[in-house]
C-alpha positions in Angstrom: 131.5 106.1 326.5 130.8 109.8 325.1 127.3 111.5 326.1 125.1 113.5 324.1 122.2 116.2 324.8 119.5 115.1 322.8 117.2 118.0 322.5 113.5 116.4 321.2 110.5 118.7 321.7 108.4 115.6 320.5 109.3 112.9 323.0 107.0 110.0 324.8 104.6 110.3 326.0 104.3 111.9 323.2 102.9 110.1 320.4 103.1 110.2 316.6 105.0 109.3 313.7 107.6 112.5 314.6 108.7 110.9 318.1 109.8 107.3 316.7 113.4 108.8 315.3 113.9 109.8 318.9 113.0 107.4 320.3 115.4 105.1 318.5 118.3 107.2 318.8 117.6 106.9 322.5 117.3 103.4 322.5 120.2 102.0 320.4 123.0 105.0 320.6 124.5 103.5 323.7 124.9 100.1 321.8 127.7 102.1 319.6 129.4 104.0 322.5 127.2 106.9 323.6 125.1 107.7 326.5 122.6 109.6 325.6 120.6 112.5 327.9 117.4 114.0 326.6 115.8 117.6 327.0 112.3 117.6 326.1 109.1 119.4 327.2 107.0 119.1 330.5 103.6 119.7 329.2 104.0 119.1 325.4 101.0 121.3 323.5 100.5 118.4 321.0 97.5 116.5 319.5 98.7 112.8 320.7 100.3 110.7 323.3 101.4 106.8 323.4 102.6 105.9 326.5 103.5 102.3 324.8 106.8 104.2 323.5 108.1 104.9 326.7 109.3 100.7 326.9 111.6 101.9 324.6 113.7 104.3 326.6 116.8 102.6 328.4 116.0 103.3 332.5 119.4 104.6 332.9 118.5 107.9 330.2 118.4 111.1 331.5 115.9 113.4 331.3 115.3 116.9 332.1 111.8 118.2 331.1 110.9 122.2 331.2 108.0 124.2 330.7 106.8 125.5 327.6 104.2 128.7 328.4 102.3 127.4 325.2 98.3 126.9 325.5 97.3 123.3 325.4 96.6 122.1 321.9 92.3 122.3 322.4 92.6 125.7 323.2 95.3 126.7 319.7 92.5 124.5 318.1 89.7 126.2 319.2 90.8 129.3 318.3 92.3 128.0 314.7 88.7 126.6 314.1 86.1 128.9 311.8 82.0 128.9 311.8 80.1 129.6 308.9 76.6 130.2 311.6 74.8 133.0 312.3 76.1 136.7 312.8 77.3 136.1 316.7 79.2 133.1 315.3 81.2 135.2 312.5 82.0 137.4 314.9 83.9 135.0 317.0 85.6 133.4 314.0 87.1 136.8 312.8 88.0 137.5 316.3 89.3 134.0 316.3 91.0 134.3 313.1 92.7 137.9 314.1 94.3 136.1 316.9 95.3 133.3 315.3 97.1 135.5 312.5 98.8 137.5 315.4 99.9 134.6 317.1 101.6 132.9 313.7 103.2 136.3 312.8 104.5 137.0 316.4 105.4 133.5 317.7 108.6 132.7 315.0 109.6 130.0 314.1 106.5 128.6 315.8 104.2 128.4 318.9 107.0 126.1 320.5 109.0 129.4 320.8 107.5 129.9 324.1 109.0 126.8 324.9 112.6 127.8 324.3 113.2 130.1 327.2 113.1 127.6 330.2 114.3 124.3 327.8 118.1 126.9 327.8 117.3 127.2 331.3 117.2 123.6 332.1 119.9 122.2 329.6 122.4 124.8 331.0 122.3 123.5 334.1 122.1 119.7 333.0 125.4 120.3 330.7 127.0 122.0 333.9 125.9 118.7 336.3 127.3 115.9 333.5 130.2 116.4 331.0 128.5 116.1 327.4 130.9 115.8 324.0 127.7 116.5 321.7 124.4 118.2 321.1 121.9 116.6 318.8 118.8 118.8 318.0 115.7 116.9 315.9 112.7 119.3 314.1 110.6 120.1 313.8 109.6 122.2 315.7 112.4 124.3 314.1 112.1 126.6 317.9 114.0 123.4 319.4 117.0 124.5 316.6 117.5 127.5 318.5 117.7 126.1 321.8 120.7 123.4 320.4 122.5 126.4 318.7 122.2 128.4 322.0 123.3 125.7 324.4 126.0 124.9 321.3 127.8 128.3 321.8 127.6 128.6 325.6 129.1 124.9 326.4 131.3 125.4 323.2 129.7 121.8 321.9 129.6 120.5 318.3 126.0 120.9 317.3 124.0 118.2 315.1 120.8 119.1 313.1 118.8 116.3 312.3 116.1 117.5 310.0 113.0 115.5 310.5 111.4 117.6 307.9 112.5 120.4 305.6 112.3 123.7 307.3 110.8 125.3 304.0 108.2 122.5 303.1 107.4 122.3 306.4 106.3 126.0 306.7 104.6 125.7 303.3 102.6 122.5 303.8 102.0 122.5 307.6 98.4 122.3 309.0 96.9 126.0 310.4 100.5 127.5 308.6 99.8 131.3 307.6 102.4 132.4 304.9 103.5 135.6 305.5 106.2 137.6 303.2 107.6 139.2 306.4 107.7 136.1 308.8 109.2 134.1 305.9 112.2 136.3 305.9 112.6 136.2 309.4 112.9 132.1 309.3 115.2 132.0 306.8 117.4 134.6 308.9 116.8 131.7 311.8 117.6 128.9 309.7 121.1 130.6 308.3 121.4 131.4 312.1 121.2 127.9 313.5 122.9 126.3 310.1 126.4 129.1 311.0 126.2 127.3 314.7 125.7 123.6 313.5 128.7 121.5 312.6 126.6 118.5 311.0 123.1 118.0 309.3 121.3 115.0 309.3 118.6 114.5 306.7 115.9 111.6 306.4 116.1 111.7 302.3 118.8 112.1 299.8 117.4 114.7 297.7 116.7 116.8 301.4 120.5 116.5 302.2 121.3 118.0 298.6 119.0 120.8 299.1 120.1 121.4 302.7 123.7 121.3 301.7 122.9 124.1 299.4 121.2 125.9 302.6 124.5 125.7 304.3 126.4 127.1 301.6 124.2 130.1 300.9 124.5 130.4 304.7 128.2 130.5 304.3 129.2 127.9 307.0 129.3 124.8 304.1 129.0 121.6 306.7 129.2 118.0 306.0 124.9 116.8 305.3 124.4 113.3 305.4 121.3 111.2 304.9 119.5 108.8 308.0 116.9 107.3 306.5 113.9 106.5 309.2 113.1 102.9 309.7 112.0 100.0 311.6 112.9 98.3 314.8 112.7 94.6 314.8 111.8 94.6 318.2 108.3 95.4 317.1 107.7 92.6 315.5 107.5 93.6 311.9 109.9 90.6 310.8 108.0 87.8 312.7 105.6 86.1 310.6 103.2 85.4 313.8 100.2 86.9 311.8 97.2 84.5 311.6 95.8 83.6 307.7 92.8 85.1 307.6 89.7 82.8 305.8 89.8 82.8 301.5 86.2 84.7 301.9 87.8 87.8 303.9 87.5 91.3 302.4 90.4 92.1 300.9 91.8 94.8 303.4 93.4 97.9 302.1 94.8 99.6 305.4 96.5 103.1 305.8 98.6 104.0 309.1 99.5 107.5 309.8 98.4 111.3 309.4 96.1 112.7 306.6 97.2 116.0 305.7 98.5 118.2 303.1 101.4 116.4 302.2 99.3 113.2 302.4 95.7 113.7 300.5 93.7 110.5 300.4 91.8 111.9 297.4 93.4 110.0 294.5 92.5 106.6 296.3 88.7 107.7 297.2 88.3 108.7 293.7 89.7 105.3 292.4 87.0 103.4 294.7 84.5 105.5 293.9 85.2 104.3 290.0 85.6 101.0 291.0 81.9 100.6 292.8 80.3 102.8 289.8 82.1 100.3 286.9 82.5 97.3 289.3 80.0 97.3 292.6 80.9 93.4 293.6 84.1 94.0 293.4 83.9 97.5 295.7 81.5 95.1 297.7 84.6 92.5 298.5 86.9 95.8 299.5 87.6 96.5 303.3 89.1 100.3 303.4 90.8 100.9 306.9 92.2 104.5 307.8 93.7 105.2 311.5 95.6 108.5 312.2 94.3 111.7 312.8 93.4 113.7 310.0 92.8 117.1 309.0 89.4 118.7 308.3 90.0 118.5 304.5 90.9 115.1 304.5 87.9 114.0 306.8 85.8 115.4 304.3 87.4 113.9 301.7 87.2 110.2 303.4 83.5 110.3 304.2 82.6 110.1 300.8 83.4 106.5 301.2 80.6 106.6 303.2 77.3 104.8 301.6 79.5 103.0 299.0 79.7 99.1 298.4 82.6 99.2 300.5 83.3 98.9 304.0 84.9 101.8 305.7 87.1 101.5 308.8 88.0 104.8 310.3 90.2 104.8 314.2 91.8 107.6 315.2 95.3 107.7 316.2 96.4 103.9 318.2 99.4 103.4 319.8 102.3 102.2 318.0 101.8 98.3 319.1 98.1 98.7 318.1 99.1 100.5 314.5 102.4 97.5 314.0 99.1 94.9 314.4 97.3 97.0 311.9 100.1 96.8 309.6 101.0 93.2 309.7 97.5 91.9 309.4 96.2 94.3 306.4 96.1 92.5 302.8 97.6 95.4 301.3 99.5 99.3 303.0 98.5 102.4 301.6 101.0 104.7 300.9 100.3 108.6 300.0 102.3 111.7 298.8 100.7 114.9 297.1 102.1 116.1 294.3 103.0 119.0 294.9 106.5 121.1 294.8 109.0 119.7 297.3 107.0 116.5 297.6 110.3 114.8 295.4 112.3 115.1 298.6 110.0 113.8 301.1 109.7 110.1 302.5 106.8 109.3 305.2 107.8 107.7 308.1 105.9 104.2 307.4 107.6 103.3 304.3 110.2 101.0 305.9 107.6 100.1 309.1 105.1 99.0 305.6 108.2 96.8 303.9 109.5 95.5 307.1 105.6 93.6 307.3 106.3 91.6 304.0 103.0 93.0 302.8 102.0 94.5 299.8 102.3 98.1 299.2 100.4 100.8 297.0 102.5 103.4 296.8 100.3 106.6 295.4 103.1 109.0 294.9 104.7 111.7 292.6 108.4 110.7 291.0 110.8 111.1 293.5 112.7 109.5 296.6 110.0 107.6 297.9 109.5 105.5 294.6 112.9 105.3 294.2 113.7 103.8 297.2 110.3 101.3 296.5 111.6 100.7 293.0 112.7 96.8 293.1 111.3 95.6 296.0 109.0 92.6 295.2 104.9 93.1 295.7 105.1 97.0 295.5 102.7 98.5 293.3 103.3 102.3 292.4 101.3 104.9 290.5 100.7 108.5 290.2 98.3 110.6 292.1 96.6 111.6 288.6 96.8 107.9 287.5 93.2 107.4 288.9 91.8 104.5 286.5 95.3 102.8 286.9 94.7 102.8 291.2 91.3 101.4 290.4 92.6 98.4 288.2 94.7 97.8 290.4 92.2 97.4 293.5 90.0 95.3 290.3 92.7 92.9 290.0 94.1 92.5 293.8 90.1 91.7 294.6 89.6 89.4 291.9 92.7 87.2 292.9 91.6 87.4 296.7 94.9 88.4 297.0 94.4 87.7 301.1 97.4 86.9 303.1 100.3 87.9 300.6 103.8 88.1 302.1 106.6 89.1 300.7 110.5 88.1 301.8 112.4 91.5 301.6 116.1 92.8 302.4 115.3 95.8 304.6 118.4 95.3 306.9 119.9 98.9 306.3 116.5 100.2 307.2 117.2 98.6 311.1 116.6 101.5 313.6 119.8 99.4 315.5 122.2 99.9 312.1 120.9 103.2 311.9 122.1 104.3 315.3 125.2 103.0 314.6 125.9 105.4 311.7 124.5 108.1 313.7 127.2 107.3 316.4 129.4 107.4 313.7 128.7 110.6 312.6 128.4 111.8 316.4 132.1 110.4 316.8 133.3 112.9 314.0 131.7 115.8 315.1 133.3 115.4 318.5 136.5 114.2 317.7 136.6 117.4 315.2 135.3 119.3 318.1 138.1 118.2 320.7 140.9 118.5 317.6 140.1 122.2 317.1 139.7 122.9 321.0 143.5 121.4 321.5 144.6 123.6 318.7 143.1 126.7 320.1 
């Protein structure tokens, strides 16, 4: 068996869609012949946890945790929150707002910088305690890249970037982001940096391992980029039909799992309900609209507008993952969303392959891109452009009429499996090292 040092920032009991991929890796690697250790964070500045993910870690993982000197996520919140009150109240918010623009310009690539310190710390000693044959780094946050490329030079270990996200979209789209000409520079020096140390990228689209293989080239170290879809794990039950038919004179449920944000925006499908109770209020009247996951401000704003209509409105914050697979599996119909906006082409959410492993019905709201493409051709998938308003509300007109309630669909999502997946990650793992020990013989 080979080992690997896993370095994950976002692990349980962490929550949220970013901490399933490693998860997984965890869980399945040693299936296909590696052990896997993990360095992750002892007090994780983050908005969620799910303690339900930590069943998935095998009991013989290890884990080293160290401390990040980050504020806990209320406080960056409080401070990255504005008031419109009186003059006291303005006061604090441009206070607030002077320190939050410091903060973003000084702490580069992120806030987790202030993590990076003690995670070398710790994995230094944990690669001197066990042999390792690999380092596998996940981002964001993009701060955990330069803890992988440090511990890479000193142990003299192939490095593995697996690219949750685009660096660039990331820094363009993130929630509280400040661009700043100046900081910009200075993360593209970081990424060329980490990409000169790496001797594999993993991306979770194909159109994001084309455009990372041309960051590797204009950082002159041009590195083998291959694409790792996320997925599904069978073990959560998305492929058992166990669901109960719900009665002929149910609502028909239109349910979204997962994160509202930039790269998300809800507004085409409010603005398609909001047409659909104008034109057609019995039909709005029949329509059961369930949102859980955090969202942003903007997006909050956005979704109480459902608020008053025909329609019933569910809103629940962020569930666990057991909680959000039962969600899933007994909605009539999964939301899907994706702005359109530049970069958007190369961007798959997490849930596409949890939604089609369910059998249920999808409405995919989304740009042209990878996402659709990868849709395209699988049976009860509806798709349609964010602009393509009236065509979201026919859709919903039609869906209701039928009392579409129940649908399920039979689909081929076998190359999806988090299990397969782990097995081409092991693959690609077994190359790096094997390259690794090649060129160390040789030297």
């Amino acid at each position: 068996m080979r080992r690997v040092l896993l370095i994950a920032y976002q692990f349980p009991p962490v929550g949220g869609a970013g901490v399933q991929r490693a998860v997984k890796f965890t869980k399945y690697l040693p299936e296909h012949g590696w052990d896997v250790s993990v360095l992750t964070v002892s007090n994780p500045s983050v908005p969620l946890n799910d303690n339900s993910l930590l069943a998935d870690i095998p009991p013989q993982t290890v884990i080293r945790r160290a401390k990040t000197l980050e504020p806990d996520y209320r406080t960056k919140q409080s401070v990255s929150t504005t008031s419109s009150a009186g003059g006291k109240q303005r006061l604090m918010s441009r206070i607030k707002q002077s320190i939050r623009k410091a903060a973003m310009l000084l702490l580069q690539p992120d806030p987790n910088i202030l993590w990076v310190p003690q995670a070398i710390r710790q994995g230094k000693q944990l690669l001197r305690e066990i042999p390792h044959d690999a380092i596998l780094v996940t981002g964001p946050p993009f701060s955990s890249f330069l803890v992988g490329a440090s511990l890479s030079r000193k142990a003299k270990l192939p490095l593995t970037l697996d690219y949750r996200d685009e660096w660039t979209i990331s820094n363009r789209y993130w929630e509280n982001k400040s661009r700043n000409p100046l900081a910009d520079r200075f993360q593209r020096y970081l990424q060329k940096r980490v990409l000169r140390q790496a001797s594999m990228v993993i991306a979770t689209t194909q159109r994001s391992a084309e455009a990372l293989s041309q960051e590797t080239l204009a950082a002159g170290h041009g590195i083998p980029v291959r694409c790792l879809y996320n997925g599904f794990d069978a073990d959560d039950g998305f492929v058992q039909p166990t669901h109960a038919t719900r009665p002929p004179d149910a609502r028909f449920r239109l349910s979204h799992v997962g994160t509202l944000w930039n790269l998300t925006t809800v507004r085409p499908l409010v603005e398609a309900i909001e047409q659909l109770s104008r034109t057609q209020p019995d039909l709005s009247a029949q329509l059961e609209v369930e949102m859980v996951g955090r969202c942003t401000e903007q997006e909050l704003a956005t979704l109480n507008r459902l608020q008053g209509l025909p329609c019933t409105f569910l809103r629940r914050e962020y569930v666990d993952h057991t909680a959000a697979v039962e969600v899933m599996v007994n909605a009539d119909e999964l939301c899907l969303l994706l702005s359109d906006v530049p970069g958007a082409e190369r961007v798959m959410p997490g849930k596409t392959f949890e939604y089609l492993a369910t059998g249920r019905p999808v409405l995919a709201i989304a740009p042209p891109g990878e996402m659709r493409d990868v849709l395209h051709g699988f049976a009860g998938v509806a798709e349609f452009s964010p602009q393509d308003v009236d065509g979201i509300r026919a859709h919903l007109a039609r869906r209701i009429t039928a009392r579409a309630v129940g649908e399920h669909y039979s689909r081929d999502v076998s190359r999806f499996d988090r299990q397969q997946q782990a097995g081409e990650l092991a693959e690609a793992l077994d190359c790096v090292a094997a390259s690794s020990e090649t060129k160390g013989r040789v030297q």
